[in-house]
N, C-alpha and C positions, 0 to 999 in steps of 0.2 A: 446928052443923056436925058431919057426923059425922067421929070421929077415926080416923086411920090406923090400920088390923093388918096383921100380915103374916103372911105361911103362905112359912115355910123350905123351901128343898127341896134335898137334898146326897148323894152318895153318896159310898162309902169309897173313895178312889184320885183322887178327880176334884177339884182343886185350884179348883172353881167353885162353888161356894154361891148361889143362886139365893132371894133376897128380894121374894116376892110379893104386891105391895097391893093392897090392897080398893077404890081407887079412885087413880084417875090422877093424876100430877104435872103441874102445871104446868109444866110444856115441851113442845116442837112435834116435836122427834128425841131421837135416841139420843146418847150419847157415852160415849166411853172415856177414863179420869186413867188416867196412867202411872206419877204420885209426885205428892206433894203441893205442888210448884210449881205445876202443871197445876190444882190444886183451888184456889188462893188464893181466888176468887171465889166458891167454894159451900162455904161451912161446914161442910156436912152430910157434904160425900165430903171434907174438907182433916183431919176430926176422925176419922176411919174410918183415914186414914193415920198417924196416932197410934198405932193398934194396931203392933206391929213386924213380926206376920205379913201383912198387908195390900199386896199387889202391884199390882194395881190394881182401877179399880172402873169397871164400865160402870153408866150410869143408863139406864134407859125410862122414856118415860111409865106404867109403871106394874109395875116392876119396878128393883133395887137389886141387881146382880151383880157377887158381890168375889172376886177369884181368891187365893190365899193361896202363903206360901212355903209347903215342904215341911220346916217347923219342927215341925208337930204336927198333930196331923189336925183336921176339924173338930166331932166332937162334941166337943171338949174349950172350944172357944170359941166355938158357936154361938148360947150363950141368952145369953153378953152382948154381941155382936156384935145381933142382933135386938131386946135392950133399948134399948139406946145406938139404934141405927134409931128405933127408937118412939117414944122421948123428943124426937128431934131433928124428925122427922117433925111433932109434934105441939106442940112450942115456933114459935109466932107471929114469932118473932124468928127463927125457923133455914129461913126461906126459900130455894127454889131460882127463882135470877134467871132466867128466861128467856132474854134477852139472850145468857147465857152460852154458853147452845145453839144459837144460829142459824150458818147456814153455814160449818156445820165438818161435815165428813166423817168420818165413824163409820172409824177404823184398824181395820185389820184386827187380829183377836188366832186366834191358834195354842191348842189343850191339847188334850194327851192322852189317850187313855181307851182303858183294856183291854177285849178281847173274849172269848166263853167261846173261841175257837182261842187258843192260848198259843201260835202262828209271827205272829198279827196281830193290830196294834195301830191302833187307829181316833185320824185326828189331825181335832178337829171344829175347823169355821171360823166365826166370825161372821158370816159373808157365802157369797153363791150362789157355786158353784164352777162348776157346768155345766148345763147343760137334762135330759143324759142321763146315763145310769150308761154309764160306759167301765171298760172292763178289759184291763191289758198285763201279757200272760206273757212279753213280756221286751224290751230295748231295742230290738230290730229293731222289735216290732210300737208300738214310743212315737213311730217317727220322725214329728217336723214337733210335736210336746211336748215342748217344752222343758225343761219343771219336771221331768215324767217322766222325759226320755231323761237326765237330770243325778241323780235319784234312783237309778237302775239305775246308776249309776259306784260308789254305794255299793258293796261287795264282797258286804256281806251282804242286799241289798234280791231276793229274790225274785221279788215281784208286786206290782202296783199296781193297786188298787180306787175311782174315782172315784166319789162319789154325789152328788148338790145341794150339800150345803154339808158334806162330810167325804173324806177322803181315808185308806183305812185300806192298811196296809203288811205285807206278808208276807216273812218274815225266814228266813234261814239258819239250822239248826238249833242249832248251834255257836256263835252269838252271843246272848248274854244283852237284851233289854231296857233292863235296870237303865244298863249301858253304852253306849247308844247313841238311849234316846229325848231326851232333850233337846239332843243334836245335832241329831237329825232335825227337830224341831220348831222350831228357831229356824232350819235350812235352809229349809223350808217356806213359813216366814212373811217370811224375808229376799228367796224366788225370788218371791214372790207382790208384795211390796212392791215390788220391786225393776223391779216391771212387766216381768218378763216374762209376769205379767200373766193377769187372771183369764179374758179372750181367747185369750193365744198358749201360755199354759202347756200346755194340753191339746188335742188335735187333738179334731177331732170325729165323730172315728170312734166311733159307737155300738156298742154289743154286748147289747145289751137281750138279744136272742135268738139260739141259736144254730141254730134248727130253722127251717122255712120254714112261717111261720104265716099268708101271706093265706089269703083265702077262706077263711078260719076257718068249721067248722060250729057249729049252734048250741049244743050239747056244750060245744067247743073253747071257746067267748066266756066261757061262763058258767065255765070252766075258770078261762081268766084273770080274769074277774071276781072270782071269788073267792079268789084270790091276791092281786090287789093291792087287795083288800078287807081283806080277811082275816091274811093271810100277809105280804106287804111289810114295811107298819109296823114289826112286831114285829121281822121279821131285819134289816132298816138299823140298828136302835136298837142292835145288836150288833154294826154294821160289815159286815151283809153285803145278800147281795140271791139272789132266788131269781127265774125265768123259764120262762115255760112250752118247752116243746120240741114236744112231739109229744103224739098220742091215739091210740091204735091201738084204732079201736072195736072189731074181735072180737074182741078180747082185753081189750077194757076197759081196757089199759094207760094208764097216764099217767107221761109223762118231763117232770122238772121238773132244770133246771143250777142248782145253787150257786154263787154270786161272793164274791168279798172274802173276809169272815173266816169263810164257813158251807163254802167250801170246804175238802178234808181238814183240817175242824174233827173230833177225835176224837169230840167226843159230836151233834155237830149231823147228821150223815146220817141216823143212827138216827132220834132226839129230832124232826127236821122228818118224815120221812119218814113215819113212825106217826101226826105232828099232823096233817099235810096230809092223810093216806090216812084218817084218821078225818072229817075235816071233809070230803073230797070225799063220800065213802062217806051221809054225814049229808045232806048240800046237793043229789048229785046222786043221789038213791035208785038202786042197780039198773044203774047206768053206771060203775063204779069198781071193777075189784076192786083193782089192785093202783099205786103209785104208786115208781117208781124215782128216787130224787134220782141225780147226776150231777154228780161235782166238777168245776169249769168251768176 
């Protein structure tokens, strides 16, 4: 039989360590241990909470995700946190019961993560938040959002960024980070728990676009095709999101809006603005001279 490896995967700030196998576990979902009462029945995640930095641990079928204090970072304790995995993984007696994972419901878990805007901070969710990307520049336009319109009571919450499964927050100048993410983050995961709910939290008022893009020309399509080809991806991973606007063919203009954290992001207008106007410039020969981003 072949035996378990894993391939680590962790970045500096991000309290999630991410343990990825070569082959699937034996269980049918997901679940998340909160301490090691919660683990009594699976050896494998009850011995993980031995460690003292260890806060909790989601399993998949075929990944091992342990979120840590903020005792020490994780290159200091990731090659023996991934050896103690392998060993366990790989000991015929350190089975994970199946049984253990039926009809339970994956809780929801909250963590933070910095964006290159240093006014916002991306809070990722283990679960879907919305179908659409919404955006509220300020509590009048949250009304009938509940999570929202209770976020914006904050004094220093500026703007609110909705994506699938992450919510990033735009902050008052004047207020530090350091001081107020871990409030935020257990607010979050308290409104969401708390059922007001991955339904009534967020109205569903879309903001995809701010320009009026039917009857798209064939130009225009390939515009946004290759945006949310291309482009997308890359700026949600950062907390933000980009959207076509407008085409002004004789002039070959192209207007694309910035949301969430690419908006007045100091280095992102520039840094997209030249990416995008290069890759239109490359994709659409001859129809591109110039690309204006647009803080949203």
């Amino acid at each position: 039989m072949e035996p378990f490896r894993i391939k680590t995967k962790y970045e500096t700030g991000n309290p999630i360590a991410y343990f990825l196998l070569n082959k699937s576990l034996n269980i049918d979902k997901s679940k998340v241990y909160n301490n090691i009462d919660e683990a009594q029945e699976i050896p494998i995640v009850k011995k993980l909470f031995y460690l003292p930095f260890v806060k909790s641990v989601r399993i998949t079928p075929q990944s091992i995700e342990i979120e840590k204090f903020n005792i020490l970072e994780w290159n200091e304790v990731v090659e023996e946190v991934e050896n103690q995995l392998i060993n366990d993984l790989n000991d015929e007696e350190m089975t994970l019961e199946t049984q253990s994972f039926k009809n339970n419901k994956t809780p929801l878990t909250i963590y933070a993560e910095s964006t290159p805007n240093p006014s916002v901070m991306k809070f990722v969710c283990n679960q879907k938040l919305v179908e659409e990307t919404i955006e509220y520049k300020n509590i009048k336009e949250a009304n009938g959002a509940s999570l929202a319109q209770d976020l914006f009571n904050f004094p220093f919450i500026k703007e609110i960024f909705i994506s699938e499964n992450y919510i990033s927050l735009t902050k008052i100048d004047s207020t530090k980070w350091d001081a107020i993410v871990l409030e935020l983050r257990e607010f979050i995961l308290d409104g969401l728990n708390k059922d007001k709910g991955l339904v009534n939290s967020f109205s569903k008022k879309s903001l995809q676009t701010k320009g009026k893009i039917s009857k798209n020309t064939n130009i225009e399509k390939k515009i946004i095709s290759i945006l949310d080809e291309y482009i997308k991806p890359a700026v949600a991973s950062d907390g933000g999101n980009i959207v076509f606007e407008s085409y002004l063919e004789e002039k070959k203009i192209v207007n694309v809006v910035l949301q969430g954290a690419c908006s007045g992001c100091p280095s992102s207008t520039l840094t997209l603005k030249n990416g995008i106007e290069t890759m239109l410039k490359q994709m659409i020969p001859g129809k591109i001279n110039v690309v204006n981003a647009i803080n949203g």
